[in-house]
C-alpha positions in Angstrom: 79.5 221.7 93.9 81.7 219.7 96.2 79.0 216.8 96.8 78.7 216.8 92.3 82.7 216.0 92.6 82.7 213.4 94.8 80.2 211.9 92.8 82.1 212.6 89.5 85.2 211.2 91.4 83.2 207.8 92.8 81.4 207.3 89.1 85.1 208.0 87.2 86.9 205.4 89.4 83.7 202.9 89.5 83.9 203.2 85.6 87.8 203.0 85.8 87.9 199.6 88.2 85.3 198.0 85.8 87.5 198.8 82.6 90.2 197.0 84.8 88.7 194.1 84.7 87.6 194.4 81.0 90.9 195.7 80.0 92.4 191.9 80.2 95.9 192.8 82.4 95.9 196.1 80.1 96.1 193.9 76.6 93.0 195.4 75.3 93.0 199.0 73.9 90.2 200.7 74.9 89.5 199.3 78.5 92.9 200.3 79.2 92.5 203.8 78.1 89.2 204.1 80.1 91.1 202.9 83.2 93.9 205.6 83.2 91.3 208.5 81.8 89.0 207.2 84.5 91.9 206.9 87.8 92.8 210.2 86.5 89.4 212.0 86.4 88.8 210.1 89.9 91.6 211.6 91.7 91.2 215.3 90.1 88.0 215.8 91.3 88.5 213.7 94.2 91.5 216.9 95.1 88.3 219.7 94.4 86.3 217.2 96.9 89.2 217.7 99.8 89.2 221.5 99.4 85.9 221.5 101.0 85.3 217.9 102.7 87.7 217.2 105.3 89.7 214.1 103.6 88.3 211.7 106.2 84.4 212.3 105.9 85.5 212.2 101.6 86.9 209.1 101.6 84.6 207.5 103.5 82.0 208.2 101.3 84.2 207.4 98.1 85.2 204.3 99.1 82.0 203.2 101.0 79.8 204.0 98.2 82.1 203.0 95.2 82.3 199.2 97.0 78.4 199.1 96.7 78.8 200.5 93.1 81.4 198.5 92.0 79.5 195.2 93.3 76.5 196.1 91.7 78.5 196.9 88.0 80.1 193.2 89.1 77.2 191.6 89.5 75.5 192.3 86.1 78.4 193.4 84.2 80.3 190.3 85.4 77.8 187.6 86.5 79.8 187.9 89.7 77.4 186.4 92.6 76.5 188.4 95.7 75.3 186.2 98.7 73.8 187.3 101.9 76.7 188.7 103.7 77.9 190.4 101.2 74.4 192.1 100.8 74.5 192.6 104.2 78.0 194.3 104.5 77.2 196.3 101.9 73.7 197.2 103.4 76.2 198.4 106.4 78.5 200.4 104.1 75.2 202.4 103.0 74.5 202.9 106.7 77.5 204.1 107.7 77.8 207.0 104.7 74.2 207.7 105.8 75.1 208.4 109.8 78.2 210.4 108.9 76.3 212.8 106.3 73.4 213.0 108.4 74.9 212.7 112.1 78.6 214.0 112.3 79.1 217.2 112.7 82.8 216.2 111.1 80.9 217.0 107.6 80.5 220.5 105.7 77.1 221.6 104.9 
């Protein structure tokens, strides 16, 4: 259960930073009420996440992987352009997440 959080945490503030953009400096309705209902849901189950993940090894994973997620949602949501490095960084970011779940003994099986 504590990996389903974290991934309900990283989708609910992906969907929440999106609906920032969208919500036009919170002048639009509804993007604005996704953006609190999703920072909310993202740090509830972001608190289950910690009772289990040391808050380190969580973050890293929730940040790390909700950069890659929110560039993607940019990119065809937005039309924003990714170039090379930042396909590269990113292509880093995924590396890193992958050698602390499967290397670090820091994690929780």
């Amino acid at each position: 259960m504590k990996y389903l959080f974290l991934l309900i945490a990283i989708l609910s503030e992906v969907a929440a930073t999106s609906a920032l953009r969208a919500s036009d400096q919170f002048t639009k309705l509804w993007p604005s009420v996704i953006v609190v209902i999703g920072y909310a849901s993202a740090f509830y189950f972001m608190s289950l996440t910690l009772k289990s993940i040391p808050v380190g090894i969580a973050y890293a994973i929730w940040s790390g992987v909700g950069i890659v997620l929110i560039s993607i949602t940019g990119y065809f949501l937005y039309k924003q352009k990714l170039d090379m490095p930042a396909l590269m960084g990113m292509g880093l970011i995924i590396a890193g997440v992958l050698v602390i779940n499967i290397f670090s003994k820091s994690t929780v099986s």
